[in-house]
C-alpha positions in Angstrom: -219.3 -249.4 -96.8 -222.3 -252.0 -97.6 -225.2 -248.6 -97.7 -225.0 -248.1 -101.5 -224.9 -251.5 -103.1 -227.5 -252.7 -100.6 -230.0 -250.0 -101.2 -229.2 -250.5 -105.7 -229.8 -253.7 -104.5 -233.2 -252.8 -102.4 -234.1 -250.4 -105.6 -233.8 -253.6 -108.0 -235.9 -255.7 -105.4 -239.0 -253.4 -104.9 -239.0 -252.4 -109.1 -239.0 -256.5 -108.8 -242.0 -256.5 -107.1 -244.0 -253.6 -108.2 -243.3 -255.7 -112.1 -243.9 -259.5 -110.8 -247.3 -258.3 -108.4 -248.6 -256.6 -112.0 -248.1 -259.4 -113.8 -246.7 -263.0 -113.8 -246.6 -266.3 -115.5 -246.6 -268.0 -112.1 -250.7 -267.1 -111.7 -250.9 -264.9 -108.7 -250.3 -261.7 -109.5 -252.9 -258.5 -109.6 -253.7 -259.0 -113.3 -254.8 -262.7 -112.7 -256.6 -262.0 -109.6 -258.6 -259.3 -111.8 -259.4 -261.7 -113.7 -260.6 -264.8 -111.8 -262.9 -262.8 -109.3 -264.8 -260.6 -112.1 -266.3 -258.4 -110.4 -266.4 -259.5 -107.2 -264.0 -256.9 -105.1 -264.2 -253.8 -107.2 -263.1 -251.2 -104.7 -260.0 -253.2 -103.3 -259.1 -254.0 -107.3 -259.2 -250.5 -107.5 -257.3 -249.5 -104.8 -254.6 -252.3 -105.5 -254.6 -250.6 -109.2 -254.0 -246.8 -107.8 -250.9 -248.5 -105.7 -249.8 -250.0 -108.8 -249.7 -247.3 -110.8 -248.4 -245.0 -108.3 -245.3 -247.2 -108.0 -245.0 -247.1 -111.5 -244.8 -243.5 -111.9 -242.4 -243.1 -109.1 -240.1 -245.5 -111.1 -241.0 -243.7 -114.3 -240.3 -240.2 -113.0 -237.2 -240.8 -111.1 -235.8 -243.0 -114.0 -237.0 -240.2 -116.5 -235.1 -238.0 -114.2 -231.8 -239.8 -113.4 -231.1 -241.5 -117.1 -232.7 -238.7 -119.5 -233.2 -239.4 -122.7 -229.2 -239.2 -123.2 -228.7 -242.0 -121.0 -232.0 -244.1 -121.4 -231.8 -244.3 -125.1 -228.7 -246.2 -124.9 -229.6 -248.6 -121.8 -232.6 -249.5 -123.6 -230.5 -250.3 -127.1 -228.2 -252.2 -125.0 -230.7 -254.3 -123.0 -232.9 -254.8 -126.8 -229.4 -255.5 -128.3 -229.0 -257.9 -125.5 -232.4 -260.1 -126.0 -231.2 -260.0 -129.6 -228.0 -261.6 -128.7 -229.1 -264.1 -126.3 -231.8 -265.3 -128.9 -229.5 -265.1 -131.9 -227.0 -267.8 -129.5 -229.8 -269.9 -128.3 -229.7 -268.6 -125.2 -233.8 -267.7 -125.0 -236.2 -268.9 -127.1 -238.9 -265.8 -127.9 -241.5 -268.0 -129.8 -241.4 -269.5 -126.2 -244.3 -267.0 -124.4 -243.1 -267.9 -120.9 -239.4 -266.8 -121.9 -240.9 -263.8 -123.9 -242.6 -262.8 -120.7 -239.7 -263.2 -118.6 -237.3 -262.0 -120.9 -239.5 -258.7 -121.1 -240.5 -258.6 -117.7 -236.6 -258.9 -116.9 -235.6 -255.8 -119.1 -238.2 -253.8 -117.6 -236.6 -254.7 -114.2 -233.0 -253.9 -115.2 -234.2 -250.9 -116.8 -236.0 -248.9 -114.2 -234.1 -250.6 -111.3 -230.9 -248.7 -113.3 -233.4 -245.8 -113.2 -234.1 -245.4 -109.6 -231.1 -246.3 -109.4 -228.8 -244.4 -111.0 -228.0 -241.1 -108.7 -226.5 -243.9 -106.7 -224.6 -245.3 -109.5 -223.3 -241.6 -110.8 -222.1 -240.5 -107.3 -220.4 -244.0 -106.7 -218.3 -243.7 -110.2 -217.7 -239.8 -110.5 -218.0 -238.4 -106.9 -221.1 -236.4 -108.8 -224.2 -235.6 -106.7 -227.5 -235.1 -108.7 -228.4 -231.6 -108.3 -232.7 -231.7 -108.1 -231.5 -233.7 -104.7 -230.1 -230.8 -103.5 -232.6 -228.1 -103.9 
């Protein structure tokens, strides 16, 4: 009963992670650690890097595969459409840069959490199992 929403949930959590260790306002992330050690630890920067962007890819490819382009088009005009709105009440304020960050950072979340998560999502609504799982 719990095994799907917990692991859309898990899915959102991890694309969470993989975004906020990349970068953050907060300071401690892998960009600002780059940056405060020079050059100082080049082969674990480099390694931390490669895990990076493999995580990255594996959201991009399995969001690229679940959405499409019929289906990611129109997440990411309703997640844009979304900022816009929020701004346009008040809600966000994007000449803020820490909001602009966030606000960014936080679409990029929802987008390729929905990605990876989204063969979930399809079987739970129409009973339809992706097919490139199967084979």
């Amino acid at each position: 009963m719990y095994g799907q929403p917990l692991s859309i949930l898990v899915r959102m959590l991890a694309v969470l992670l993989l975004v906020a260790a990349t970068y953050n306002p907060s300071g401690y992330s892998w960009y600002h650690w780059v940056e405060q050690t020079g050059s100082d630890y080049w082969i674990a920067k480099l390694f931390t890097m490669f895990v990076l962007i493999s995580g990255y890819i594996v959201c991009i490819n399995a969001t690229i595969r679940s959405l499409g382009l019929l289906l990611g088009v129109p997440l990411l005009l309703v997640l844009l459409t979304l900022v816009w709105l929020a701004s346009d009440r008040g809600w966000i304020d994007l000449s803020n840069s820490l909001q602009r960050i966030l606000v960014f950072q936080g679409a990029l979340v929802l987008f390729l959490g929905t990605g990876t998560s989204f063969s979930i999502i399809r079987y739970r609504l129409a009973g339809q199992m992706d097919s490139r799982s199967l084979t």
